[in-house]
C-alpha positions in Angstrom: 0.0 0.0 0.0 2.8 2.0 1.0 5.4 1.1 -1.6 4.2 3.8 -4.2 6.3 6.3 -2.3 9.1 3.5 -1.4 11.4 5.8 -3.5 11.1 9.2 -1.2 11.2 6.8 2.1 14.4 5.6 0.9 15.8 8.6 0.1 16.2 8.6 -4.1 15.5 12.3 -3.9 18.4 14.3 -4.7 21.1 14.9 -2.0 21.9 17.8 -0.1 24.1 20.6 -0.9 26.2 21.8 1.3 24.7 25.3 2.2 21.6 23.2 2.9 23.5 20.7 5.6 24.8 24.1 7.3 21.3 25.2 7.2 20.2 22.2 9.0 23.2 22.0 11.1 22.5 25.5 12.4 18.6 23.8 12.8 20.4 21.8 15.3 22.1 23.9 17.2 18.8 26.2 17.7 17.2 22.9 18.5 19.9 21.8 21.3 19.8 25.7 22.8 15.9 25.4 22.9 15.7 22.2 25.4 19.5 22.7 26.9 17.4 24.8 29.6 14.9 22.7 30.6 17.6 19.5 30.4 19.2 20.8 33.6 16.0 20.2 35.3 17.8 16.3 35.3 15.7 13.1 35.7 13.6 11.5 33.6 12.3 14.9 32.2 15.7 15.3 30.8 15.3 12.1 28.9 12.2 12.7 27.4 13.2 16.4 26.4 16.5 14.8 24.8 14.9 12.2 23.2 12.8 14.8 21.2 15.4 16.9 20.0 17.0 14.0 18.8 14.1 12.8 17.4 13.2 16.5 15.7 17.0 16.6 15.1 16.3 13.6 12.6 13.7 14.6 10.8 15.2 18.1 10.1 18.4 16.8 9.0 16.7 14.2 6.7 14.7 16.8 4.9 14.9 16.7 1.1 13.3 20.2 -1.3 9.8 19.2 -2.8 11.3 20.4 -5.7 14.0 17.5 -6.0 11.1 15.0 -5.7 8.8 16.7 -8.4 11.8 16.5 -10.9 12.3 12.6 -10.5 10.7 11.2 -14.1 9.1 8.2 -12.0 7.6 9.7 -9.5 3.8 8.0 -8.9 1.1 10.3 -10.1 -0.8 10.4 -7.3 2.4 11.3 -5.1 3.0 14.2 -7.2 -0.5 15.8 -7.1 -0.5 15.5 -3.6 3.2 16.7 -3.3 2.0 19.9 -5.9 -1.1 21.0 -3.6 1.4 21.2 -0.6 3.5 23.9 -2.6 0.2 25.6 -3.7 -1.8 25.1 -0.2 1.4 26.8 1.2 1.8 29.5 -1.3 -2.0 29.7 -0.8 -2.1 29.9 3.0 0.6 33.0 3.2 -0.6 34.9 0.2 -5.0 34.8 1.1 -4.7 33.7 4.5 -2.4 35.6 6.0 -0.4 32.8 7.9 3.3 32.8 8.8 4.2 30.2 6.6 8.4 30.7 6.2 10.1 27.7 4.9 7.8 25.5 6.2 6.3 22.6 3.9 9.2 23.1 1.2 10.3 20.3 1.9 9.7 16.6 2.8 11.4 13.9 5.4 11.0 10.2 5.4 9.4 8.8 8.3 9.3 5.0 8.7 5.6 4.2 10.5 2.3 6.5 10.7 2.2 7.4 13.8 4.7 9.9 14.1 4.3 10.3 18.0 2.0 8.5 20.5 -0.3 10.6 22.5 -1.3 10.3 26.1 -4.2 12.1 27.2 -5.3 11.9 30.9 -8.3 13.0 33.0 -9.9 12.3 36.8 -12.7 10.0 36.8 -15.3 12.3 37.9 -14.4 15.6 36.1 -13.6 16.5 32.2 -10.4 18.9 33.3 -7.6 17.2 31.8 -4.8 16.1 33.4 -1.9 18.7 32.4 1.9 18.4 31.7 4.7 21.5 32.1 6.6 22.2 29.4 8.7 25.0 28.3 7.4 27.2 26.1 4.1 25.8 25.5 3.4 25.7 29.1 1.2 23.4 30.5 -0.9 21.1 28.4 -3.4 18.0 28.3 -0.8 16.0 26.4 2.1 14.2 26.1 3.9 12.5 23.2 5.9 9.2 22.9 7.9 8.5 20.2 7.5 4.4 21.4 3.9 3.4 21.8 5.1 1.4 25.0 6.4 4.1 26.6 3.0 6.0 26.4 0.9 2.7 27.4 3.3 2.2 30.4 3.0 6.0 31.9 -0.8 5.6 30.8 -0.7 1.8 33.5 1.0 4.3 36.1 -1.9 6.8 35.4 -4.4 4.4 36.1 -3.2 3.1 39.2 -3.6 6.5 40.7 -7.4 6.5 39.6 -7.3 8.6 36.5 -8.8 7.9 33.1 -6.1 7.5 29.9 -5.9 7.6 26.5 -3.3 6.2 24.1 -4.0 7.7 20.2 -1.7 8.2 17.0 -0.3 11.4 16.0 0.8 11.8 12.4 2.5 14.8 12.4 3.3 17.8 14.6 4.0 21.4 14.5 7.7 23.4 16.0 5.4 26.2 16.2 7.5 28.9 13.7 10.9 27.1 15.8 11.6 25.4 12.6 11.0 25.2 8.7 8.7 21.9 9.2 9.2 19.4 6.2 5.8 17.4 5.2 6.1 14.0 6.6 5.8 10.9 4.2 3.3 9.7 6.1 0.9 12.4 5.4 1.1 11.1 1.8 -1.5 8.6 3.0 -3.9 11.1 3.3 -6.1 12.6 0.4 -5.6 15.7 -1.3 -8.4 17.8 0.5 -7.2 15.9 4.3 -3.9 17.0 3.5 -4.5 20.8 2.4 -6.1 20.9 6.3 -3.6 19.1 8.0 -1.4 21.3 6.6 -3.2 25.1 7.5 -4.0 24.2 10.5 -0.3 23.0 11.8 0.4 26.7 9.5 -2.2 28.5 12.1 -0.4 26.6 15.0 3.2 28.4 13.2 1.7 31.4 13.2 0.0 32.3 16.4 0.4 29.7 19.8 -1.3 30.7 22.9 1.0 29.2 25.3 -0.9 27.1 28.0 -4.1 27.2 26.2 -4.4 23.8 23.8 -8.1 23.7 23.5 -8.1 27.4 22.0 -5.1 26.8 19.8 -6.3 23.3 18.9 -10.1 24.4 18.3 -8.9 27.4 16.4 -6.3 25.7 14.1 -8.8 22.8 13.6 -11.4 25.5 12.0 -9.0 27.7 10.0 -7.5 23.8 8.6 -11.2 23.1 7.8 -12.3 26.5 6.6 -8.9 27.0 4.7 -9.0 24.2 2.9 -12.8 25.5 1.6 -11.5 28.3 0.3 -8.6 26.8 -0.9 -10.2 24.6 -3.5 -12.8 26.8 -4.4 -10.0 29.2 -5.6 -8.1 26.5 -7.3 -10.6 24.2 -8.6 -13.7 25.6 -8.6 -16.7 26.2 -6.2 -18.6 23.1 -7.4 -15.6 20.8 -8.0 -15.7 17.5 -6.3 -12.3 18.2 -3.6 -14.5 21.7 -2.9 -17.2 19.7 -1.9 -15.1 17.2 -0.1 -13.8 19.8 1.8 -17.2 21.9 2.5 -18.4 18.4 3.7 -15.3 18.0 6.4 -16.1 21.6 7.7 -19.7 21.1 8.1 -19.0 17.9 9.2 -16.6 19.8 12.4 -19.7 21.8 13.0 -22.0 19.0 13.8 -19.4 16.6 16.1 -19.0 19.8 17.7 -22.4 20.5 18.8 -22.6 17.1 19.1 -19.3 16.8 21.9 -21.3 19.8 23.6 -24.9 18.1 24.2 -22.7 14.6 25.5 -20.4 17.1 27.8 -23.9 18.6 29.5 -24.8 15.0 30.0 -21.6 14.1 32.4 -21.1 17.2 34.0 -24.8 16.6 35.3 -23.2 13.9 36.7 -20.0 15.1 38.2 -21.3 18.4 39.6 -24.0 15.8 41.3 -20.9 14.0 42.9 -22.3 11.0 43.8 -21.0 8.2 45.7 -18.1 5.7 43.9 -20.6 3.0 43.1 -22.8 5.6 42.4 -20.6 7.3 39.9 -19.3 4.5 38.0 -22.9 3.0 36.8 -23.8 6.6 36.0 -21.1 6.9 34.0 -21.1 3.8 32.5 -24.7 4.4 31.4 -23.8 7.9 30.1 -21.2 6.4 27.8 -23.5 3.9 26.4 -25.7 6.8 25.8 -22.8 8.7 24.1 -21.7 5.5 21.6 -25.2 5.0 20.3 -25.8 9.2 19.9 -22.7 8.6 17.7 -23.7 5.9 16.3 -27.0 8.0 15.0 -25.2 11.1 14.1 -21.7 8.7 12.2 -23.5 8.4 8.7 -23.5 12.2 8.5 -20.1 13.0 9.0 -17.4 13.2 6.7 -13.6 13.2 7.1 -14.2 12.1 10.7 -13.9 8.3 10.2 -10.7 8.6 13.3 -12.9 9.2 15.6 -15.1 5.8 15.9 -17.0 7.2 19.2 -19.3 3.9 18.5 -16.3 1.5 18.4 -14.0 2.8 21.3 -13.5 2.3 24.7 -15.2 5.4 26.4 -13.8 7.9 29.2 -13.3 11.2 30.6 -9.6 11.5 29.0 -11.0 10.3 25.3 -14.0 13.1 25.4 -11.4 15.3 26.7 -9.5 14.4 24.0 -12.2 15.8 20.8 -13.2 18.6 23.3 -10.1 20.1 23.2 -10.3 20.0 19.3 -13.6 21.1 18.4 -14.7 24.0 21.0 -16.8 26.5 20.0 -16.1 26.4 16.4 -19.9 27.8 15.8 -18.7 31.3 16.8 -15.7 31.5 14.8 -17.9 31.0 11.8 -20.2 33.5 13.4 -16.4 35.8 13.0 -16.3 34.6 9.9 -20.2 35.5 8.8 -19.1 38.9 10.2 -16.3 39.2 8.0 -18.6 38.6 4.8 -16.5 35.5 4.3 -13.3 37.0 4.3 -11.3 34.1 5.9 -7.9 36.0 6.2 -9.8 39.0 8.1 -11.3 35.8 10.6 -8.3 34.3 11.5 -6.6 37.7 11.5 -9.3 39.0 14.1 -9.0 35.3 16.0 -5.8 36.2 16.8 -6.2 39.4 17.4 -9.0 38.9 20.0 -6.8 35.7 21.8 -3.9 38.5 21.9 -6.2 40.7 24.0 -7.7 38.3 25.9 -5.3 35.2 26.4 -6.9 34.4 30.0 -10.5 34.1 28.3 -10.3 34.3 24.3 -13.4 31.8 23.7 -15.9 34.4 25.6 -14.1 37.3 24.3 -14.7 35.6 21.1 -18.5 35.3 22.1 -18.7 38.3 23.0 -17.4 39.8 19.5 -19.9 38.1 17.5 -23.2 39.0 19.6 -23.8 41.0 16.4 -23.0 38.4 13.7 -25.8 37.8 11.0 -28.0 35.0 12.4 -26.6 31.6 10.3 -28.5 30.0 7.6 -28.8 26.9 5.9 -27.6 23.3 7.5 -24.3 24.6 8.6 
């Protein structure tokens, strides 16, 4: 399945220059300064914060230009036209959407599986506040990464056996937040061409603005702009009625419905938790409310489109999974509401998105609220 892009995984695209290896050796070097800091902290931290600049350090230093890889004669056609809408989604997202987009997604870097990193979510039992990690820079947030599954399992076991809820998913890419010129991954070559023009604005967003300590605003907010970007990105390139323009249309209207969706199943437990009832009590509530929540899914699945990783019907449930798509899809009904202000204008949306979160980083989803009060009221099924 994976052997049409055997070539770029084993590394056929042209070498190197020189100027480019001092590029990425001085890539390095920004990369050892920016976790040397945090590395005298000692301990196991140390270790984990070493083994992802190494592991960052690998993937920089193994990037290869786009270019070099759309000159090879035998290059699979599919490969190339998802390989060409990266350049153009990239020239696309700086030029109409106002994103930082640097050097980032000129090139590409073999990866070997396609789960780039391993994410462990955590939450209490009777609460959906996540459990949070420090980190520099970023602050604290309701994730960490593994680059070995086992790793992330085990620290999920330990988890457990303090009484919190877990949650072990695939990552397939990630975002050095401006830090570095990210390549594209080859796994993202897996994905299709309207998947990958998201993927690839919304880790863009995440490049250009990061509200440090904040993930469900910069999640939620990068997850629209990937959605709503890649609308507007294929009805400028191929048309308002062609087929990736409705693709993509469906994925974004798709968001808005899991989202309203997440926010009805929330209300449910949190009637629970703020109730807090006794152990017993609480775990056949919740067990009930979770059965509740798989077969809502189950009723609301057939509508959705590019949502098929989610499988609310076919997982385990918890309080760190929900927490999980919370994070991911909050509010996004009033940043369309922006975006309804704006007359469509999606670079004057995320511009003001920012803008607001800038102003109000201790509270940018009411300040948000607030701003679109006077938003036309939305129509059709949106």
């Amino acid at each position: 399945m994976w052997r049409a892009d055997a070539g770029l995984v084993d590394g056929e695209v042209a070498g190197t220059t020189r100027r480019a290896a001092r590029g990425q050796a001085g890539y390095l070097l920004r990369l050892a300064a920016l976790v040397f800091v945090p590395i005298v902290l000692g301990g196991c931290y140390a270790g984990y914060l070493a083994r992802a600049a190494y592991e960052e350090g690998r993937i920089l230093w193994n990037r290869k230009p786009i270019d070099d890889a759309l000159a090879r004669g035998d290059l699979p056609a599919d490969i190339r036209a998802k390989l060409e809408t990266v350049l153009a989604v990239r020239k696309f997202a700086a030029e109409e959407l106002g994103l930082n987009v640097g050097g980032a997604y000129q090139s590409i870097a073999p990866v070997d599986r396609s789960a780039v990193v391993h994410v462990l979510m955590a939450a209490p039992r009777d609460s959906l506040e996540p459990y949070t990690w420090w980190f520099p820079i970023v602050g604290r947030v309701p994730y960490r990464g593994y680059f070995d599954e086992s790793d992330a399992t085990a620290e999920a076991a330990a988890l457990e056996a303090q009484g919190l809820d877990t949650m072990v998913r695939p990552a397939v890419t990630f975002s050095s937040l401006g830090f570095f010129s990210d390549p594209l991954l080859t796994n993202l070559l897996k994905l299709d061409r309207v998947e990958l023009a998201g993927v690839i604005i919304h880790e863009l967003f995440h490049r250009t603005y990061y509200l440090a300590g904040n993930a469900m605003f910069d999640e939620s907010a990068a997850n629209y702009a990937g959605s709503a970007g890649a609308v507007a990105f294929f009805a400028a390139t191929d048309g308002e009625s062609a087929p990736t323009t409705i693709a993509a249309r469906g994925i974004l209207e798709s968001d808005f419905r899991f989202a309203r969706f997440l926010l009805q199943e929330q209300a449910r437990l949190l009637d629970i938790y703020m109730a807090k009832p006794p152990k017993n009590d609480l775990d056949k509530r919740r067990e009930a409310a979770f059965a509740a929540i798989k077969a809502d899914y189950a009723a609301l699945a057939p509508s959705l489109s590019g949502l098929e990783r989610f499988d609310l019907d076919k997982q385990p449930l918890n309080n760190a999974v929900l927490v999980n798509y919370l994070i991911y899809f909050h509010d996004l009904d009033n940043f369309a509401a922006l975006d309804r202000m704006n007359h469509g204008d999606l670079c004057a949306t995320i511009a003001q998105i920012i803008s607001i979160a800038k102003a109000h980083p201790y509270d940018p989803f009411y300040a948000i609220w607030e701003a679109t009060r006077a938003a036309p009221a939305l129509s059709g099924g949106s």
